[in-house]
Legacy VTK file of the C-alpha trace (Angstrom):
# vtk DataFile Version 3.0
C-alpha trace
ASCII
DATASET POLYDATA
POINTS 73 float
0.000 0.000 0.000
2.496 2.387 0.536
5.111 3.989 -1.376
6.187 4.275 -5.319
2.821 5.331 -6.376
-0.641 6.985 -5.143
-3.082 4.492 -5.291
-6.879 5.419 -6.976
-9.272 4.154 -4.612
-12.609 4.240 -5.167
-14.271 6.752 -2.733
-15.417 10.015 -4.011
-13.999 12.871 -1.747
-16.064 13.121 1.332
-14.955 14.874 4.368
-14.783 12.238 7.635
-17.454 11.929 9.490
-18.074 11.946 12.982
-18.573 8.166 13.715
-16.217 5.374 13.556
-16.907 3.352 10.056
-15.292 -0.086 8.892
-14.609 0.296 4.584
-16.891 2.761 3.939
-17.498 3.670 0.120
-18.021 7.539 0.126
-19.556 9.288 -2.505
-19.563 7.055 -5.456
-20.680 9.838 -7.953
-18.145 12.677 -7.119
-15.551 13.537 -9.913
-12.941 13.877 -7.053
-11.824 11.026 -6.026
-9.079 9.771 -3.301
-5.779 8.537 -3.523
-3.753 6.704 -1.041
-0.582 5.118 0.148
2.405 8.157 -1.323
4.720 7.943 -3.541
8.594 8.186 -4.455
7.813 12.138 -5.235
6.504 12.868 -1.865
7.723 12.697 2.265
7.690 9.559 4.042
5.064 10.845 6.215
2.105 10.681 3.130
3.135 6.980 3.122
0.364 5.816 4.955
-2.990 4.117 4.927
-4.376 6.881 6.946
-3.129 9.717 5.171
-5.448 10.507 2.035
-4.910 13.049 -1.180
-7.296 13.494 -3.324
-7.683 14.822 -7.172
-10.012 14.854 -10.090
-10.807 11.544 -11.739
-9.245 12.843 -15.250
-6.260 13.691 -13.179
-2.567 11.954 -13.960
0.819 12.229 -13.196
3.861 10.274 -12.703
3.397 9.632 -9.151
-0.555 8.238 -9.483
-1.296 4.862 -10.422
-3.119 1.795 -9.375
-1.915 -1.705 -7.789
-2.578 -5.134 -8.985
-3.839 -7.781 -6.422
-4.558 -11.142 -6.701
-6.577 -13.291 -4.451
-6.155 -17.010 -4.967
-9.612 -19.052 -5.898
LINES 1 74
73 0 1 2 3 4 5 6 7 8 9 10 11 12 13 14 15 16 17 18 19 20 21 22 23 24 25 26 27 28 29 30 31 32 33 34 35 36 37 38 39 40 41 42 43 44 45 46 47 48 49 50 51 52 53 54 55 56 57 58 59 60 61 62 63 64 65 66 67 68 69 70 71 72
């Protein structure tokens, strides 16, 4: 998750709210959406799961991707 690039995720930009949530998908139909995780432009502190950026859905750059998982079947 962290480091090399942002990471798209698939939340629209929402500010936090008040109450504790587990995954929550904000805002599916927002044109800003969030990015995670840092990358090799930025300071180690943006490399983390709690730290969030966020930037238009057209947006790109050198530093925003996605990541490939796999989950065995």
């Amino acid at each position: 998750m962290h480091g090399n690039v942002w990471e798209w995720c698939q939340d629209g930009y929402l500010g936090y709210g008040t109450s504790s949530e587990t995954d929550p998908i904000a805002n599916e139909a927002s044109e800003v959406r969030i990015l995670r995780g840092g990358s090799w432009y930025d300071y180690a502190i943006h490399a983390a799961s709690a730290y969030r950026w966020f930037a238009a859905s057209g947006y790109f750059d050198t530093h925003i991707g996605f990541r490939v998982c796999f989950t065995p079947g």
